[in-house]
N, C-alpha and C positions, 0 to 999 in steps of 0.2 A: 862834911863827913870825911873824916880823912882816910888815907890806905893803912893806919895803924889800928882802925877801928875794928875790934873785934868780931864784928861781923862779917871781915873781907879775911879773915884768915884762913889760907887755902885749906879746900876742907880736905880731908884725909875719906880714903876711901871707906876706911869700917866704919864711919858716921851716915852714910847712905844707906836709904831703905835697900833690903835685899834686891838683887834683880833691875834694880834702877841706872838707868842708862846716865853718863854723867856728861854734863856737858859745861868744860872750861869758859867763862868770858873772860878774856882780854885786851884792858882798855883802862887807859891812867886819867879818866872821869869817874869821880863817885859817881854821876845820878847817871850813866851811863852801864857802869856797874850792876846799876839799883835796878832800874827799869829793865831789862834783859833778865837777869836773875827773879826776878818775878815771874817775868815770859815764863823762862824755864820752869820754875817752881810749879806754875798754873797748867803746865802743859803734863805734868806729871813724872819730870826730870830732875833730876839733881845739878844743882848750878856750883860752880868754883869757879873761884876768880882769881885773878891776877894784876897788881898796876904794873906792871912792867915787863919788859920782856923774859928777864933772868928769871924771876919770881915764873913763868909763865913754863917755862923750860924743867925748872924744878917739878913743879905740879904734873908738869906732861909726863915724868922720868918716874916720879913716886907714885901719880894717883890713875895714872893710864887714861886719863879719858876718853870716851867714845866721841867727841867732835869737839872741837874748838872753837868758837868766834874771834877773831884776831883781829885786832885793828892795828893798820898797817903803823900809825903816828905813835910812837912809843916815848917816853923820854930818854931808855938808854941804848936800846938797840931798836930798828924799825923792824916791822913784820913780817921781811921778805926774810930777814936773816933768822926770824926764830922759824921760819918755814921751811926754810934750808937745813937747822940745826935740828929739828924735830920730824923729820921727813924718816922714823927708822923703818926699814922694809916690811918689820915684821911686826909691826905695831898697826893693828886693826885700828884706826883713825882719821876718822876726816877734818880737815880745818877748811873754817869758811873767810875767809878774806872779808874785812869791815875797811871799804874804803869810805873817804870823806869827799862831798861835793860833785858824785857822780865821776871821777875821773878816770875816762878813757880808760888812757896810757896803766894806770895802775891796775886797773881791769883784769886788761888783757894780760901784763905780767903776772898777774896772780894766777892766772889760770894755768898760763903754761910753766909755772916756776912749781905746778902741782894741788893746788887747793882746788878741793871740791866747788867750791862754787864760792861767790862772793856778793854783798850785800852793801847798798850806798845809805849816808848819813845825808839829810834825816830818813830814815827804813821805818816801815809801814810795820805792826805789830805782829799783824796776819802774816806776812811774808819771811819774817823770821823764824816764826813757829813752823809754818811750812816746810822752808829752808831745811831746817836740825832734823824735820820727821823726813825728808826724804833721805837725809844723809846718815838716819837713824838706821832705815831700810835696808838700806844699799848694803851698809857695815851688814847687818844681819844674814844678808846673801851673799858676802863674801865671806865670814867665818860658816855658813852652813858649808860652802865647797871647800873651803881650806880643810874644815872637820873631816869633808870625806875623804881629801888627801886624794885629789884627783879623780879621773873618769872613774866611776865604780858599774863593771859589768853586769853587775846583777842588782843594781839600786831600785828599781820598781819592783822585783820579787820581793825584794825586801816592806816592800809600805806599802802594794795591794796584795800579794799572794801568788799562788806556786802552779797558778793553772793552765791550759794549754794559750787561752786567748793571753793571757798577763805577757806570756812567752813570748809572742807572736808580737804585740807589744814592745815587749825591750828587745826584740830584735832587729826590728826598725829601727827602733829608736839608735841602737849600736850601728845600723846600718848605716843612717843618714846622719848621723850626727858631726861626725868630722870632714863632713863635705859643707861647701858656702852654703846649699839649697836652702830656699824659705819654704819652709815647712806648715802645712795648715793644718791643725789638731782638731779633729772632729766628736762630738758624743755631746752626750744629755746633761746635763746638769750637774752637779756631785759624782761627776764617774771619774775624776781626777785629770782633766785635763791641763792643769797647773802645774801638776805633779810632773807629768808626762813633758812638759814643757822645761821642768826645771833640768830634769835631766838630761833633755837634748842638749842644753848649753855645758850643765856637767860632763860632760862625755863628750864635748866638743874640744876644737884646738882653742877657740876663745875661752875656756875655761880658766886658765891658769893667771888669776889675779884680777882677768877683766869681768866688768858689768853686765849681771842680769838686772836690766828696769823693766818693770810691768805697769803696762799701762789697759786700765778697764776701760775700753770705750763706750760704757753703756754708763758708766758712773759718771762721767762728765759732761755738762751741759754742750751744747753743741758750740754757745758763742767761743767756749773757753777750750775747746777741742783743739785747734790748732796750734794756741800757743804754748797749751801742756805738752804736745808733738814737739813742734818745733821752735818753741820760745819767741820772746818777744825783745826790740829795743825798750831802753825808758822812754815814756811818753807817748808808745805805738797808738796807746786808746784812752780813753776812761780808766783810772785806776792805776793803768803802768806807771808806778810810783820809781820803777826801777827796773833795771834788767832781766831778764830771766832767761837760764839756759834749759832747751826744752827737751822731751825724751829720748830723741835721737841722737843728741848732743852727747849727753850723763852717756848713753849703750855702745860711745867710740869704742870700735874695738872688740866690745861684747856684742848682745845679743838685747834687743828689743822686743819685749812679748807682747803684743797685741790681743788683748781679752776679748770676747766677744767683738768681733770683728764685724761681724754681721749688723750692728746698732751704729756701725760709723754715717753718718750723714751723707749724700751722695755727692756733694760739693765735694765735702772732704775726701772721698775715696779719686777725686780725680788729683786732688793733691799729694795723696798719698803716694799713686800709681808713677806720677810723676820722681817723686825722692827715690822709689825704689828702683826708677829706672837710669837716673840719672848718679843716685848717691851722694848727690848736692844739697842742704837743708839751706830755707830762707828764713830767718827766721820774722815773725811779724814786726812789719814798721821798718825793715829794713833792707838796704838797694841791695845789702851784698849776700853773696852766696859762700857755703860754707862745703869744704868735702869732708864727708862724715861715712868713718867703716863699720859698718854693722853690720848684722843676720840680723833675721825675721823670723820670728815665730807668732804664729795667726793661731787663735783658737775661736771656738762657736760650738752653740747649741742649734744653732738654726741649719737649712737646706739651701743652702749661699747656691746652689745649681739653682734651686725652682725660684730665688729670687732674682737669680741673670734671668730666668725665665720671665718674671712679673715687672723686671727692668726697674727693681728697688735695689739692686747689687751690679754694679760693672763688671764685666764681663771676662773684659782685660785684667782690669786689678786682680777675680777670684783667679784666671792662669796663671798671675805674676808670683800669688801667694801660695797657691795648692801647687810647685815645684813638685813636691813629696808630700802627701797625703796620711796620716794614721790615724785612724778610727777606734776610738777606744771606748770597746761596749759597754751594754749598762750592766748593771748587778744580778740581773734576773736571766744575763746569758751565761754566768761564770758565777753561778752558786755554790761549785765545789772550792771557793775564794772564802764563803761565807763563813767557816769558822776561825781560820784565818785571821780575818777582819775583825770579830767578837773578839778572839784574843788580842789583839793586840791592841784595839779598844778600849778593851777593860783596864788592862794594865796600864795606860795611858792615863785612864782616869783615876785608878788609883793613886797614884803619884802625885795627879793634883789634887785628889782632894783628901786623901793622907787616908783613904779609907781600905779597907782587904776582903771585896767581894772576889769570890771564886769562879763561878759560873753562873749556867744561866738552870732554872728546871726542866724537869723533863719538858713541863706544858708549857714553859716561854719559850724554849723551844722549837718546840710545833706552832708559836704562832712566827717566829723567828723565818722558821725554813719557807713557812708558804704564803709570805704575804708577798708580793712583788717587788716592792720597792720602786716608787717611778721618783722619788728623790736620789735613789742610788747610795752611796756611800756616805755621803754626808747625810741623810737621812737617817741609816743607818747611825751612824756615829753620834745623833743630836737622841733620838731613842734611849742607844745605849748609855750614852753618857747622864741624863735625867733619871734612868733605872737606878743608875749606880747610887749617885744621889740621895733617889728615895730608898735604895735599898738596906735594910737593919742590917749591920756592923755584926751583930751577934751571931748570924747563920750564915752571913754571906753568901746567900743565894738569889738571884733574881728571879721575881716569879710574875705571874702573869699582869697583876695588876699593877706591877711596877711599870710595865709599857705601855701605862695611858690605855688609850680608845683603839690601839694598834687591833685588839680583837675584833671592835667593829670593820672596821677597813679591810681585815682578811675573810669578814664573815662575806664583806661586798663584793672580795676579786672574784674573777671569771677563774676556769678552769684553766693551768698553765700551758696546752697545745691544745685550743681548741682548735675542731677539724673544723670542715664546712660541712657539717650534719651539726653541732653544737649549735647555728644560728636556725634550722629547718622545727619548722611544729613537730613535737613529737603528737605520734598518734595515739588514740585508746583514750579512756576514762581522767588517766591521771596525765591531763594537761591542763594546762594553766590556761584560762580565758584572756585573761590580761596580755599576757606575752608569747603566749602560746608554746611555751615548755612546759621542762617538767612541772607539776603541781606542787607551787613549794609549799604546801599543807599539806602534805603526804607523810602521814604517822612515818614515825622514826627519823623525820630529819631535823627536828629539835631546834629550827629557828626561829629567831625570836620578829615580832611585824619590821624590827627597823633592818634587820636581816634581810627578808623576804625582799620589801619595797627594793631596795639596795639592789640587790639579785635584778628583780624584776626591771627597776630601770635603765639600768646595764645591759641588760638583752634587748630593751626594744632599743637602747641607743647604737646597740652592734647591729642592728637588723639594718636599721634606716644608716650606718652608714656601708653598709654592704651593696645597700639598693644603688644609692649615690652611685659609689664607686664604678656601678654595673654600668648604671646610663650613663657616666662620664667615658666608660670604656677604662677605667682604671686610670684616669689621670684625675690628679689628687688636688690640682689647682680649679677645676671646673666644678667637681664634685666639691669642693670647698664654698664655690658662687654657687651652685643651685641650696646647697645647705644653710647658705648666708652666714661664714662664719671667715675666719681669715683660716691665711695657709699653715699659721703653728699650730692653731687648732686644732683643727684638720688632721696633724700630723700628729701631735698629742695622745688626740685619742685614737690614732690607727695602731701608734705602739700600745697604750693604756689597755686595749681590747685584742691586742696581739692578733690584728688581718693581716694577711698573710697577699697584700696587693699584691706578687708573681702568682700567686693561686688564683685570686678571682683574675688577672688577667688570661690566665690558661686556660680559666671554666667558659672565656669569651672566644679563646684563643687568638687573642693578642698580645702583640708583647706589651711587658710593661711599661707604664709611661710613668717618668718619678714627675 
């Protein structure tokens, strides 16, 4: 198949689906062409090609691609020089270097002559697809900061809300962000710790062109943990088909976020404790050491204290990472966020699904304001966003049976401050044998049995972990072994039933033990 074949004619940008990331290969092989351009195709990108370097340059100049594959063996100009000639400042692009035969030397020039990363012939199919989505990634968190046009003061007001906690929040965050400290991001689940993350590096001095990489420590298996940290030589293991440069590598410069930290492996965390002390990376399979400038940002759902406690977290490492500390509460402490969040929700979903819901009813509403939320915002958002959905275009209103079984779940929450009378028998006639409260078949409360049981399980699960709590003396890890459950658990439902452990430790009068 020759380079005149009409199906290598660089495609022109208005032939791509809408929205579709484009990704150049260049390489004066047709089945080299062919088989790459498939990759692309199947990965759900748009492929352009090029045989030659000229032709490759034009493409870059007219169709802007978002990444490049280059192979360095060109017939008119080599790779180094369409990489020099295409390097424009302002051109959101990454080019990956295709070298031939594993060579070193051209390796390493690629790297520091500026391409993202580089890939050897013969390359593994898997590792090219990889390859293009991390360097898809990266582009996309470099045009979100360019959009903001630098540190934006008020950037979390802007995407959770205008409340005092949010405040408290970006004030920190403005605090610590333009100092080196590794920073540990605390809270539950869907409370935005991402967010909170992105911004520190937004509002940082590493902000201005360098690297935010995130890396989820719970999404990766543990054998493959290190070398997505710190990469590997070709041939380090099984499968090192080729090189890889690994997270800390890609974040020179920027800022590496560390997702649930708390799921890293405890091998790994002495590995880790190590890079962060020294700033050295090794990478797998190989003698040499590398110096690598990063920040740190650590995020978690978990109680990384009561796990130095349990000796499932080092000790060292949680100091090395909690430098700075920000805890960013869940949705049921900063309510006055809640409409807030609905609007800007809705109109989100609007736009993608081309529909013009208004609000919400009086009675979605009410089930809106009093359900708790132990998903938090992303909860919140996955609700709202299926509402819209199912809600008729015609009236634009969401109504109550637009939110699923959400009325079940609010008929089941507890009262939102319960005191410590809330868990005591009420006395008289109208108590419940079962739980020993109120009688929830007491004309006028209008619930229905799946209600009721709901209710009534919930109390006897508050009572019994109140008793716990009482004979552990308020520490959450003993009360977890006599309850036979682990320490999330534990912790789960202490928020879930909103105890108030500095309360029962005061009714002991001790202090509390976390």
């Amino acid at each position: 198949m020759s380079s005149t074949d009409p199906r290598w004619a660089v495609c022109k940008s208005g032939s791509r689906p809408t929205g579709s990331p484009k990704v150049l290969i260049v390489d004066d092989l047709d089945d080299a062409r062919w088989v790459l351009s498939a990759l692309i195709r199947q990965a759900g990108w748009t492929p352009l090609v090029a045989a030659t370097g000229a032709q490759a340059l034009i493409c870059i100049e007219q169709d802007e691609p978002d990444v490049v594959l280059l192979d360095i063996g060109l017939p008119d100009i080599d790779g180094f020089e369409v990489l020099a000639r295409a390097r424009v400042p302002d051109k959101a692009m990454h080019v990956i270097m295709v070298t031939a035969n594993g060579k070193t030397h051209d390796a390493v020039r690629a790297i520091r002559a500026g391409a993202y990363e580089y890939l050897t012939k013969p390359f593994n199919n898997a590792d090219v697809t990889l390859t293009v989505r991390h360097a898809l990634e990266d582009i996309g968190s470099r045009r979100h900061y360019r959009q903001m046009g630098g540190p934006q003061p008020g950037l979390l007001l802007t995407c959770m809300g205008d409340s005092a906690a949010v405040r408290r929040v970006q004030n920190e965050v403005e605090r610590v962000a333009r100092t080196n400290f590794s920073v540990l991001v605390t809270g539950e689940s869907g409370t935005g710790k991402e967010l909170v993350s992105q911004a520190i590096h937004a509002c940082s001095l590493r902000a201005g062109g360098k690297p935010l990489v995130a890396v989820d420590c719970g999404a990766i298996p543990g054998s493959l943990i290190e070398s997505e940290l710190f990469g590997h030589d070709k041939g380090a293991f099984t499968g090192a088909y080729q090189a890889k440069t690994g997270a800390f590598e890609l974040a020179a410069g920027g800022t590496i976020f560390l997702d649930e930290i708390g799921n890293l492996p405890l091998v790994m965390q002495g590995k880790l404790l190590r890079v962060l002390e020294t700033r050295r990376i090794q990478r797998v399979g190989s003698a040499r050491e590398v110096d690598v400038d990063f920040r740190v940002v650590a995020a978690t759902n978990a109680d990384l204290l009561a796990m130095v406690e349990e000796q499932t977290f080092r000790g060292d490492l949680y100091h090395r990472l909690a430098e700075y500390t920000i805890r960013i509460p869940p949705l049921r402490e900063r309510r006055e966020d809640l409409r807030f969040l609905v609007d800007r929700i809705l109109n989100q979903t609007n736009m993608e699904l081309g529909k013009r819901v208004q609000a919400l009813s009086t009675a979605a509403w009410g089930l809106i304001d009093r359900y708790s939320w132990p998903g938090n915002v992303r909860e919140l958002r996955n609700q709202l966003r299926r509402a819209v959905l199912l809600c008729d275009e015609a009236d634009g209103l969401i109504l109550p049976e637009h939110l699923g079984a959400l009325d079940e779940r609010v008929g089941k929450a507890l009262p939102t401050a319960p005191g410590p009378a809330a868990a005591a028998p009420c006395a008289g006639p109208s108590t419940c044998d079962v739980c020993g409260s109120q009688d929830l078949l007491t004309p006028g409360l209008g619930l229905s049995f799946k209600e009721m049981t709901g209710q009534c399980n919930a109390r006897i699960e508050r009572e019994i972990l109140l008793r716990a709590l009482r004979i552990s003396h308020g520490n959450k890890a003993l009360a977890a072994r006599i309850l036979q459950i682990d320490y999330k658990t534990i912790h789960t439902k202490i928020k879930l039933y909103e105890i108030c452990t500095t309360q029962v430790a005061a009714e002991l009068r001790l202090p509390e033990i976390v």
